[in-house]
N, C-alpha and C positions, 0 to 999 in steps of 0.2 A: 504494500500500500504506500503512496506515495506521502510523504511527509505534510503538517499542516502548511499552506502557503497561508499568510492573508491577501485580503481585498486590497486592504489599506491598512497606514500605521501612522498612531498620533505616538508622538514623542511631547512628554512634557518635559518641559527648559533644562531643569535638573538632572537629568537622565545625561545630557550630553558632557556632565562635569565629569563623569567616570568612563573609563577606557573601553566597558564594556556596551555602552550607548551609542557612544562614536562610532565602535566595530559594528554598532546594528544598522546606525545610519546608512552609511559608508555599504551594509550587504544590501539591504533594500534597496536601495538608489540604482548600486550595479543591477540587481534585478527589475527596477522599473517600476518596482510597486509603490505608486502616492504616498507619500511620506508629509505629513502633517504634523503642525504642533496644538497641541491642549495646554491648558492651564495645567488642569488635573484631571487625573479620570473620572472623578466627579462628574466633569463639566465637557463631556465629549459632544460637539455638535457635528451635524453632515450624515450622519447613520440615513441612508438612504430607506424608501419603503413609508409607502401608505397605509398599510395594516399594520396592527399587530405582530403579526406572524412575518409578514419582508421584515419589517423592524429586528424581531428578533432574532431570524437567519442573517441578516447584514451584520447585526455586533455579533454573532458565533464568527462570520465571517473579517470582522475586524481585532485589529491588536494595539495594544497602548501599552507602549514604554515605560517604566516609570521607576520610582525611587520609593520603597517600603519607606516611611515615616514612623511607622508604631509598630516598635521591636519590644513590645510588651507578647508574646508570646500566648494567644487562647488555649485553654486545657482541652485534652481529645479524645477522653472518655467512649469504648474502651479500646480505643484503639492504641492510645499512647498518653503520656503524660501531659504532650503540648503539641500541636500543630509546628508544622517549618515552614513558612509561606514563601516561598520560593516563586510560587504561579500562583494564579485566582483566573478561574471557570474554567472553560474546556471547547473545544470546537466539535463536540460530538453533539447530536440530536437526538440522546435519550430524551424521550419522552415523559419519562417518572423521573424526572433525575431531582434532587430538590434542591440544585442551585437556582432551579426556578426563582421559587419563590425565596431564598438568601439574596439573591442579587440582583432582583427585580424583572422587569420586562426587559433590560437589553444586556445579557451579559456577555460583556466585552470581556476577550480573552486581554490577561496582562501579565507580564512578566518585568522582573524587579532585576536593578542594575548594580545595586548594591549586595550582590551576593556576599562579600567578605565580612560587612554590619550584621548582615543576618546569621552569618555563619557565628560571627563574633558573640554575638546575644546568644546564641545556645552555648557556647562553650560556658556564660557565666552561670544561666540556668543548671548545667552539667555540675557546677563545682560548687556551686549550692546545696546540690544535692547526694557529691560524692560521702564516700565513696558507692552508694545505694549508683543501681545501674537508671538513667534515665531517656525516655524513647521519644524519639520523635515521629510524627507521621507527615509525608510530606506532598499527601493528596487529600486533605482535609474538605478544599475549598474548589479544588481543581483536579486535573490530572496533568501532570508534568511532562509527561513524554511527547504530546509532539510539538511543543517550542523547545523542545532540550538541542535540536540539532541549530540553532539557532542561538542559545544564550549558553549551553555547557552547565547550565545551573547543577542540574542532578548529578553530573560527573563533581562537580566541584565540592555538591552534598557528601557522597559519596569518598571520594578521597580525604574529603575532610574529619569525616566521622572513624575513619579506618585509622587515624590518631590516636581517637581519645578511648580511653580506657574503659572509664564509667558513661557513655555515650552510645546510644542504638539508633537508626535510623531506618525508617521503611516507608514505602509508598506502593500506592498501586494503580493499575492501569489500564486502560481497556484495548491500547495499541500496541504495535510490533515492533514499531521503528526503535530501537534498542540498542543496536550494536555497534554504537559509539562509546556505550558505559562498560560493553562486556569486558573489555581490556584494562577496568579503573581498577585501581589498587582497593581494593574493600575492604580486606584483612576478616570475611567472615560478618562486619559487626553493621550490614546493610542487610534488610529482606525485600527482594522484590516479590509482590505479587501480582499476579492477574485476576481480574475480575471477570469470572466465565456466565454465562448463563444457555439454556439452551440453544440450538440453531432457531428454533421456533420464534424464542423469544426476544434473539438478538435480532433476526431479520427485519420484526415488525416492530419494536420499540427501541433499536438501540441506533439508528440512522446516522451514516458518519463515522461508523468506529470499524474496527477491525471483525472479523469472523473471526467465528471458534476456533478454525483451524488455524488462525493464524498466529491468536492467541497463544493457543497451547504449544506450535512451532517455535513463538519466543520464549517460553517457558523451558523447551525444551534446549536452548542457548544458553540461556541463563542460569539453569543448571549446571550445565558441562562448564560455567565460569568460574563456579563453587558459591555464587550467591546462595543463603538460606531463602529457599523458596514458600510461599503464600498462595493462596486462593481464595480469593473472596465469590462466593456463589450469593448473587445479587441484584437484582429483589427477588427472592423464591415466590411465584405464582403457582398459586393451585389451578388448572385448567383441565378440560378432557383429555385423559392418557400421560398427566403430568408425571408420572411415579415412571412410566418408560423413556421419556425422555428426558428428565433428570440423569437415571441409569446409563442411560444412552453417553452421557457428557462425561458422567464420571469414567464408563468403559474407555471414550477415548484418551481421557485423562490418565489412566492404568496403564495403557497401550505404550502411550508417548515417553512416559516417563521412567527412568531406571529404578528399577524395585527396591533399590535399598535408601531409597528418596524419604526423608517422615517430612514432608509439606503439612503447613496448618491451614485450618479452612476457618474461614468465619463466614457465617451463616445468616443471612440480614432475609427476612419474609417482605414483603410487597406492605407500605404502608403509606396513607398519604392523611394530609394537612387539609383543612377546609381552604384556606389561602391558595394550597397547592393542586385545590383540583379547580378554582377559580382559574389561575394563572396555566393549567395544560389546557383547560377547555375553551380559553381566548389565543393563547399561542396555536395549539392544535385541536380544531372545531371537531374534526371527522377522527379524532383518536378512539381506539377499542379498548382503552386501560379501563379493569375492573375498577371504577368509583363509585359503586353504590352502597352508601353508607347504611342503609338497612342490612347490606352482607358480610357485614364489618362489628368490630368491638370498639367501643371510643375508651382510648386508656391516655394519661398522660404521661408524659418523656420527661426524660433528664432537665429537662432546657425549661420544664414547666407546660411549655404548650398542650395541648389534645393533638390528637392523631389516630385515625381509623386503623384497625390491625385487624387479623384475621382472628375468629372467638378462637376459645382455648382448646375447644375440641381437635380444628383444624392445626393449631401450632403442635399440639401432640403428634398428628399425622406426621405434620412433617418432620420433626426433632425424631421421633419412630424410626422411620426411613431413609434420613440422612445419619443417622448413627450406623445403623446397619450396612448402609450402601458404602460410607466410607473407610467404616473396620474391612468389611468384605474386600475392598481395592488396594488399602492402604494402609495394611496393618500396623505399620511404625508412623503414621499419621496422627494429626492430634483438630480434635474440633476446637478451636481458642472460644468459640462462644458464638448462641443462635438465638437470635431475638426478632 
């Protein structure tokens, strides 16, 4: 699959003080792509499109340069202790995805120039909290990989963390484009993962992003790099013949992968936000995403808010059948946790 390009790219002012803004300038230009400046990402104007929905495809389709300001670091419950904000949103068109409704109606992909600040900020967090191990995750808000062949961020993540002692690092991702990082010095202390979900499910909801095969083809790099390997299986939908095609993902998962592999799975069910099925059903009018709150459990999240989830009958089926399916594939596998 061919790398993200954008449409266009605003640069705010600040961005050009550091070496790695200038080098972004300087490749867009050579490539011919409109190169604009913003204030701040705040204040991005020109997003082309008269609906909704162009709006929204145009900022997946645009990028904004810019300079992280608040290296107060968010907690990242349970994925890690804190977020690494390296990237914010993604150029993929899942359709449930909930940076919907985090980043509003136009989420503009943006990546940050001040890598070294941000790296700097986790090493203080790090030694706050040595010698206790502390983790970052570094696809909180985004997915990192495909501006990485463009900014280096995730290699720089990466190398960086392969330093520090009391320091862990992981992200994940739904694309292939990867093998600029396979050759970073990691030292073990990075876990890549991939975010798989059926063919079914990725064909019709995950628009934009890589296929399963290609997925698991970069999983299967990434492996042989000696990265500890992850899988996120995400958003698990109950559908007709769900429990075969589930099987189906995991088989080709067992196939690909060397058998003395113990990969961790975290296990996340299909759930949405009243905000967030407002914001799929104005972005995408004609989406088939199960939203019927009468087929749902209203429970509320960490974060405080309500959010519709499957009743508890249904989350035992599937905790049932993902236990079994991935001791049966992956005996040295570990479930980190299914919510």
């Amino acid at each position: 699959m061919i790398p993200f390009v954008p449409k266009r790219v605003y640069f705010e002012p600040e961005a050009l003080d550091y070496p790695v803004g200038r080098r972004l300038r300087e490749t867009f230009t050579a490539m011919g792509i409109p190169v604009l400046i913003t204030t701040s990402h705040n204040r991005v104007t020109g997003i082309p499109g008269k609906t909704p929905r162009e709006q929204y495809v145009q900022a997946k389709l645009s990028l904004v340069v810019g300079v992280r300001r608040t290296l107060t670091f968010a907690s990242c419950r349970p994925s890690a202790h804190y977020q690494l904000p390296l990237v914010t949103s993604c150029p993929g068109f899942c359709e449930y995805c909930y940076l919907q409704t985090t980043l509003g109606p136009k989420p503009i992909n943006r990546v940050y120039v001040n890598i070294e600040e941000i790296l700097d900020r986790a090493g203080k967090y790090i030694a706050e909290r040595a010698p206790e191990v502390t983790i970052f995750e570094g696809a909180a808000t985004s997915d990192p990989v495909p501006t990485e062949h463009f900014t280096g961020a995730l290699r720089a993540a990466i190398e960086y963390f392969a330093r520090q002692e009391s320091g862990r690092f992981r992200f994940v991702t739904k694309f292939s484009a990867i093998d600029s990082i396979l050759d970073a010095e990691h030292n073990g202390r990075t876990e890549v993962r991939y975010s798989l979900n059926t063919a079914r499910i990725i064909g019709t909801y995950e628009r934009g992003t890589t296929s399963k095969e290609e997925r698991i083809r970069a999983a299967t790099r990434t492996a042989a790099a000696g990265y500890p390997l992850g899988f996120l299986i995400a958003p698990i939908f109950i559908y007709p013949n769900w429990r075969t095609e589930y099987a189906k993902l995991l088989d080709d998962l067992a196939e690909a992968l060397p058998a003395v592999l113990s990969p961790r799975f975290e296990l996340i069910t299909h759930r949405f936000t009243t905000r967030a099925k407002r914001s799929i059903e104005r972005v995408y009018p004609d989406s088939t995403l199960p939203l019927d709150e009468a087929e749902r459990q209203f429970k509320y999240g960490q974060f405080g808010y309500g959010k519709y989830v499957y009743p508890q009958e249904q989350m035992a089926e599937i905790k049932d059948f993902f236990t079994d399916a991935i001791a049966a594939r992956f005996p040295k596998g570990e479930i980190a946790y299914l919510v």
